[in-house]
TORKOL-4160 file (C-alpha; in steps of 0.2 Angstrom, whole numbers, padded with zeros to 4 digits, m for minus):
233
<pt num="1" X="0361" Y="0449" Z="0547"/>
<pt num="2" X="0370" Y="0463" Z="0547"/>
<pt num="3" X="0389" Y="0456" Z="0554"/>
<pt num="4" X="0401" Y="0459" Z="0569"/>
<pt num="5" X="0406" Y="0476" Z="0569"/>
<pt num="6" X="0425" Y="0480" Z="0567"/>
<pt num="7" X="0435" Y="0493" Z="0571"/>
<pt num="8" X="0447" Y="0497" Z="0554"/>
<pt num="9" X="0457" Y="0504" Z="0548"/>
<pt num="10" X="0457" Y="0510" Z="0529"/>
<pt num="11" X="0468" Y="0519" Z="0517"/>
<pt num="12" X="0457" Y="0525" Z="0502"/>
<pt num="13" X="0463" Y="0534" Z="0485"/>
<pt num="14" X="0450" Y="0543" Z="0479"/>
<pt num="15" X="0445" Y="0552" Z="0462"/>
<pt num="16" X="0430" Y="0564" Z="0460"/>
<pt num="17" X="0426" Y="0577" Z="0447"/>
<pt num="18" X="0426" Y="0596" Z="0450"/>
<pt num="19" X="0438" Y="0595" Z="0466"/>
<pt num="20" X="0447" Y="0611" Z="0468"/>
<pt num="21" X="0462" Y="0601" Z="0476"/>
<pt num="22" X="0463" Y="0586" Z="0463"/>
<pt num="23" X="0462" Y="0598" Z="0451"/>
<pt num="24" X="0475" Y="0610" Z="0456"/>
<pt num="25" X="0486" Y="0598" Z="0462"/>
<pt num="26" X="0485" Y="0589" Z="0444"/>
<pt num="27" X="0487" Y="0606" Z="0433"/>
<pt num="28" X="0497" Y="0617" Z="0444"/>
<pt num="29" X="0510" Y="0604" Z="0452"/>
<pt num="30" X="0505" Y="0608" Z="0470"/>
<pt num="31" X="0501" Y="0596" Z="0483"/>
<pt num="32" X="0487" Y="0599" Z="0497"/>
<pt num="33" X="0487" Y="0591" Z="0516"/>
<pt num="34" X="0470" Y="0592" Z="0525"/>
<pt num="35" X="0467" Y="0593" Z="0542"/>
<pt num="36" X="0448" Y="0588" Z="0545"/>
<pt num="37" X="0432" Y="0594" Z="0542"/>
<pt num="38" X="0417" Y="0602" Z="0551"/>
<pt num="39" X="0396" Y="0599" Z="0544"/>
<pt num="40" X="0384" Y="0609" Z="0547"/>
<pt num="41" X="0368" Y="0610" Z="0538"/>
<pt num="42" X="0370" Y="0612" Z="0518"/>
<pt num="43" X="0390" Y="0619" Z="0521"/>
<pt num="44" X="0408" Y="0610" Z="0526"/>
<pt num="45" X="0419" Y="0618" Z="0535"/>
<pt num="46" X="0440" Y="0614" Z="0532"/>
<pt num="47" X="0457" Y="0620" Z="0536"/>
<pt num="48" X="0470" Y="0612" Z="0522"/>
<pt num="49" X="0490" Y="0616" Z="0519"/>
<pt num="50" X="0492" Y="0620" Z="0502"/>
<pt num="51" X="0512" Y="0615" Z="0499"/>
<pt num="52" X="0521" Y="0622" Z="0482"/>
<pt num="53" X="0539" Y="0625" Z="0474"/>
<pt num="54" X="0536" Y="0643" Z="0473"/>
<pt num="55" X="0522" Y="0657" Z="0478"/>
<pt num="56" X="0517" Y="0655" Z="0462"/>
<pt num="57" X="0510" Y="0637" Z="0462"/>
<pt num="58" X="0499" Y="0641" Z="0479"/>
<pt num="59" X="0491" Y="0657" Z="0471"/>
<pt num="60" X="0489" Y="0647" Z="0455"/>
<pt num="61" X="0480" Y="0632" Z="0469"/>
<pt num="62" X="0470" Y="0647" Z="0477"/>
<pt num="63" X="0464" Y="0652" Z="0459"/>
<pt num="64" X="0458" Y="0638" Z="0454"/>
<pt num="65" X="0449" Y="0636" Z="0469"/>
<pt num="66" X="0439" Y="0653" Z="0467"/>
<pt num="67" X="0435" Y="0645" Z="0450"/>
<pt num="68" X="0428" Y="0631" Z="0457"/>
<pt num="69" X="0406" Y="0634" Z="0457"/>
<pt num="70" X="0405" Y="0623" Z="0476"/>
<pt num="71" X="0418" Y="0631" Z="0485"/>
<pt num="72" X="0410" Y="0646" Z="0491"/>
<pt num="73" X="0423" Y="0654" Z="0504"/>
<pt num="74" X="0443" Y="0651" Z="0503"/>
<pt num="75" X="0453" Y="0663" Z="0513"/>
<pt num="76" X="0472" Y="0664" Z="0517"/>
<pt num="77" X="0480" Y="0660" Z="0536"/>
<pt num="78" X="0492" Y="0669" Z="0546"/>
<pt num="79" X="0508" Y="0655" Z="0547"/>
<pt num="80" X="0502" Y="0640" Z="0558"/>
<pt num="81" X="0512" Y="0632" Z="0569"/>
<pt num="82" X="0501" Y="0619" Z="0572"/>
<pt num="83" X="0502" Y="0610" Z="0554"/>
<pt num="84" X="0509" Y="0591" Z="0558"/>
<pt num="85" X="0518" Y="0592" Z="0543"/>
<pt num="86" X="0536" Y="0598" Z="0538"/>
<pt num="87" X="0535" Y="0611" Z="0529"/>
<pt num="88" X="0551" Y="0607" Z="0519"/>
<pt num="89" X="0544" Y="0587" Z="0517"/>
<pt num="90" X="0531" Y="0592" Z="0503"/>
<pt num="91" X="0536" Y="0609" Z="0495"/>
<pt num="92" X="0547" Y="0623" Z="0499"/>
<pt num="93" X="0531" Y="0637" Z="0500"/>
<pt num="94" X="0516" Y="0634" Z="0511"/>
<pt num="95" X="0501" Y="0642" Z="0512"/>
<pt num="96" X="0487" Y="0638" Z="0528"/>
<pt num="97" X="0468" Y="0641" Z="0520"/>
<pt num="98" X="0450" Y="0639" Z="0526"/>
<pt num="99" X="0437" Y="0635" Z="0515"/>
<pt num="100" X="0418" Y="0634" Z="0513"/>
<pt num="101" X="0410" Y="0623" Z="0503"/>
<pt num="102" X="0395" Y="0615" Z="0498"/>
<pt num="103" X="0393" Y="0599" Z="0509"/>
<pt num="104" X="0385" Y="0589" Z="0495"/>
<pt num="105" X="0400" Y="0589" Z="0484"/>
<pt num="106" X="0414" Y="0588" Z="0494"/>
<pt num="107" X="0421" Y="0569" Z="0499"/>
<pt num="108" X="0426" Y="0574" Z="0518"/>
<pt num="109" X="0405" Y="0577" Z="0520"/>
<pt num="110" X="0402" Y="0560" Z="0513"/>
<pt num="111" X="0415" Y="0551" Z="0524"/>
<pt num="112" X="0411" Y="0560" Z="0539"/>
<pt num="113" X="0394" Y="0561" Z="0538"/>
<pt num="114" X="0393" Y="0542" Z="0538"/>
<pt num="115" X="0403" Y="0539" Z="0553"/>
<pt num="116" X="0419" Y="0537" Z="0547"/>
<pt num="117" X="0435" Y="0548" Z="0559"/>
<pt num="118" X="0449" Y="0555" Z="0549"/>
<pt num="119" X="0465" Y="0547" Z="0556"/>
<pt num="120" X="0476" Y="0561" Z="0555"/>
<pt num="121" X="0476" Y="0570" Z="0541"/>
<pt num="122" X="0470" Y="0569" Z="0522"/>
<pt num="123" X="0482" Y="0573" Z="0506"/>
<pt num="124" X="0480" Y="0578" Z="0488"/>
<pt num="125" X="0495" Y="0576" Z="0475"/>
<pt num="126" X="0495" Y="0571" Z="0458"/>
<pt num="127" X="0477" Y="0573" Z="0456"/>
<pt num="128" X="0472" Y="0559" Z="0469"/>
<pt num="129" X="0465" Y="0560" Z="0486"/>
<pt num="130" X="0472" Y="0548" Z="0500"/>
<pt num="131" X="0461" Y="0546" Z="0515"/>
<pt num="132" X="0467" Y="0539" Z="0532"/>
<pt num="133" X="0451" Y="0534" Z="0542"/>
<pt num="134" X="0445" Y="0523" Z="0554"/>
<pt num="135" X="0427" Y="0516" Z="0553"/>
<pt num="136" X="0418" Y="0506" Z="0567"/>
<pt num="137" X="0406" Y="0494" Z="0555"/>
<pt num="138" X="0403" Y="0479" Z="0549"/>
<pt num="139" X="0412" Y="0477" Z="0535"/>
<pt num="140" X="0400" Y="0471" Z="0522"/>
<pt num="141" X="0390" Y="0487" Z="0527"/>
<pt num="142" X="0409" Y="0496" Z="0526"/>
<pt num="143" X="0407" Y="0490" Z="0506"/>
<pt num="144" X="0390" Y="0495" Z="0504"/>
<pt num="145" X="0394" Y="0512" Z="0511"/>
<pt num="146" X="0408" Y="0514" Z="0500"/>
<pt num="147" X="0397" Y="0511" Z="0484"/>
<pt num="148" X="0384" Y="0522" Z="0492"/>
<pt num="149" X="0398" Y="0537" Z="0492"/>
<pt num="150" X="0404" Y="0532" Z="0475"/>
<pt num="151" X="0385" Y="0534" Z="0468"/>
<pt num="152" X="0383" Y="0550" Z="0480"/>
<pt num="153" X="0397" Y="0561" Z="0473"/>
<pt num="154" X="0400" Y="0552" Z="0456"/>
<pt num="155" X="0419" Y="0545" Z="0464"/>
<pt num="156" X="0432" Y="0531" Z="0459"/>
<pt num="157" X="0436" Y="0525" Z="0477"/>
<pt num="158" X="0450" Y="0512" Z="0478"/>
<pt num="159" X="0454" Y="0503" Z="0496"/>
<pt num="160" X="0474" Y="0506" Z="0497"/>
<pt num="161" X="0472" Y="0496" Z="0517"/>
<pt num="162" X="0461" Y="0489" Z="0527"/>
<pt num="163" X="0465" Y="0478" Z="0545"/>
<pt num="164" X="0457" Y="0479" Z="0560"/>
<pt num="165" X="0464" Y="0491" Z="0573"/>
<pt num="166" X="0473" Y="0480" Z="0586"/>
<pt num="167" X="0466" Y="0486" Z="0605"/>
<pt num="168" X="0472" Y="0478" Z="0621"/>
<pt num="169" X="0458" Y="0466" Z="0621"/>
<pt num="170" X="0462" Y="0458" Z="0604"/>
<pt num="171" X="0474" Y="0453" Z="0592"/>
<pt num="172" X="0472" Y="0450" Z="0574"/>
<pt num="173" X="0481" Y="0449" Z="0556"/>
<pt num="174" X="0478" Y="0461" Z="0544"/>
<pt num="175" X="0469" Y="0452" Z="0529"/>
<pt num="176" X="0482" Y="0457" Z="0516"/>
<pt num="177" X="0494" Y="0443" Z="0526"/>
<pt num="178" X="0479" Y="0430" Z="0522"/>
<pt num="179" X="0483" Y="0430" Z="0503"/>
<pt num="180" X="0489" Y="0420" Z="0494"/>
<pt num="181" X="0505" Y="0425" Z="0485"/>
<pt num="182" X="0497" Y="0424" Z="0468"/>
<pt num="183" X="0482" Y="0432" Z="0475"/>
<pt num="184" X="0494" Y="0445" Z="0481"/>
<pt num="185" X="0503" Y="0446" Z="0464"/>
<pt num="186" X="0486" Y="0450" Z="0455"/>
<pt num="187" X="0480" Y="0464" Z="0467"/>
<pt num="188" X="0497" Y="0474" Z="0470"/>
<pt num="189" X="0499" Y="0473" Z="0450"/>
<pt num="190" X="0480" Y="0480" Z="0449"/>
<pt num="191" X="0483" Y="0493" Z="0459"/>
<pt num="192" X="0499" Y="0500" Z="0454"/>
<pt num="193" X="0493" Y="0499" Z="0434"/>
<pt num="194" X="0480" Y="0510" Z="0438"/>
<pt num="195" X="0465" Y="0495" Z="0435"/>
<pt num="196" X="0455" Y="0502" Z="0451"/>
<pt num="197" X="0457" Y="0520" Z="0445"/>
<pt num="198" X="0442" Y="0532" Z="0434"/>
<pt num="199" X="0446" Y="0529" Z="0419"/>
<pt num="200" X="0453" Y="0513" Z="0420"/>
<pt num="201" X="0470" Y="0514" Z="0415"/>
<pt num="202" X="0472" Y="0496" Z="0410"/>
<pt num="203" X="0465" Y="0480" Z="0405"/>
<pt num="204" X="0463" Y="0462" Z="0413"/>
<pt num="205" X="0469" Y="0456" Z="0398"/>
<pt num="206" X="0484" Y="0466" Z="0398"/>
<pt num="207" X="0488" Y="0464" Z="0418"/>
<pt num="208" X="0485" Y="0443" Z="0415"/>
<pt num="209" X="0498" Y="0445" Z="0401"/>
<pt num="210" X="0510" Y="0453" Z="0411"/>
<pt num="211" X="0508" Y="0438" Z="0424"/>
<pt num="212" X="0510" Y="0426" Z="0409"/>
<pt num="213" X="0494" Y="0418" Z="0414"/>
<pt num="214" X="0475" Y="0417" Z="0406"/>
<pt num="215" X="0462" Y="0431" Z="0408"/>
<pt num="216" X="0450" Y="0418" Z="0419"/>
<pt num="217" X="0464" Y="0414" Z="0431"/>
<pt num="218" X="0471" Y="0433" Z="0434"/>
<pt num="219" X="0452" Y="0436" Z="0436"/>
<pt num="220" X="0449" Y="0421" Z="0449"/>
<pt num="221" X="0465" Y="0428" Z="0459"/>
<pt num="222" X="0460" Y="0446" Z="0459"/>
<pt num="223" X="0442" Y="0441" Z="0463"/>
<pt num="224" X="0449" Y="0430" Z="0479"/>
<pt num="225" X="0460" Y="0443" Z="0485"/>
<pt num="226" X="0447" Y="0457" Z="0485"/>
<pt num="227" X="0432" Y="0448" Z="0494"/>
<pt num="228" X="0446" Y="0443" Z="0508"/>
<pt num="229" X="0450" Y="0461" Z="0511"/>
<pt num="230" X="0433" Y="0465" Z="0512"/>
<pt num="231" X="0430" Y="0450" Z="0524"/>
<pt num="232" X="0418" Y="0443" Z="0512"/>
<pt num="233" X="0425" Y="0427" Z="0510"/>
């Protein structure tokens, strides 16, 4: 059985190596919106913001990503004043690029090629990617898919959100309400210390300390919470 399909929607934070955005965004100090992605054959297509404190950090951005081996194409935009995003919001200089870039290592070709719509718009700051996207599966295939694109392009995916999308016909909670407060507890504490990141930032042992409870039973909490926000429980 495959499951009842859902529509959802999910908030990722994504790490993968040789990123020219996640990269520049963690060495330079500038931050990167993206606005959606186009496949065709072999090569992906994009239009991204890059967002700076001065000129200095969007060439610094636009360097690194001539330096990166899979971007093949990155060229500058006349002002657009179409970006959905303030200009003064994110940094104080902006700079409108498209880029080329090989379809098999970029993390919009992996979403996008599996049927997953960008809800809005992508960002990069700090290092990390945050996806907004909407998925039609069921979600034990949503999981599997997941791991599938972590395997594919050597990525640390952690799940931020997932609900359903409320439509006119339905109705439903999102599954972060169903948890328990000490499941709850366990998973906010895991995320925000970094557990679901690549490296792993901190241990079980250290989170259940910080809870004042044993390794088994921060373990059994975290496990819980996790397999209901997948729907696997």
């Amino acid at each position: 059985m495959t499951g009842v399909r859902e529509l959802l929607q999910v908030t990722l934070d994504v790490w993968h190596p040789d990123c020219w955005g996640i990269i520049s965004t963690n060495e330079v100090g500038s931050r990167l919106v993206g606005h959606g992605v186009a496949v065709t054959g072999s090569s992906a297509y994009e239009r991204c913001t890059i967002h700076g404190e001065s000129r200095a950090h969007i060439d610094q951005a636009i360097e690194v990503a001539n330096d990166v081996q899979f971007i093949e194409t990155i060229e500058r935009l006349a002002d657009s004043t179409c970006t959905p995003v303030s200009r003064s919001s994110i940094g104080h200089e902006t700079q409108d690029v498209f880029i080329e870039y090989d379809a098999a290592d970029g993390m919009g070709s992996a979403f996008f090629e599996r049927g997953f719509v960008l809800d809005g718009t992508y960002r990069i700051d700090g290092g990390l990617e945050t996806w907004e996207l909407l998925v039609y599966a069921p979600r034990r295939q949503f999981q599997r898919t997941l791991a599938e694109i972590e395997r594919d392009r050597n990525a640390a995916i952690t799940i931020r959100r997932l609900s359903p999308v409320e439509t006119t016909h339905q109705t439903q909670s999102s599954p972060a309400t169903e948890l328990t407060a000490c499941q709850r507890e366990a998973f906010e504490l895991a995320r925000s210390q970094g557990y679901y990141g690549w490296p792993r930032d901190v241990s079980v042992k250290a989170l259940a300390a910080d809870l004042d409870v044993s390794k088994a039973t921060f373990l059994e909490h975290l496990r819980k919470a996790e397999a209901k926000l997948l729907g696997s429980e």
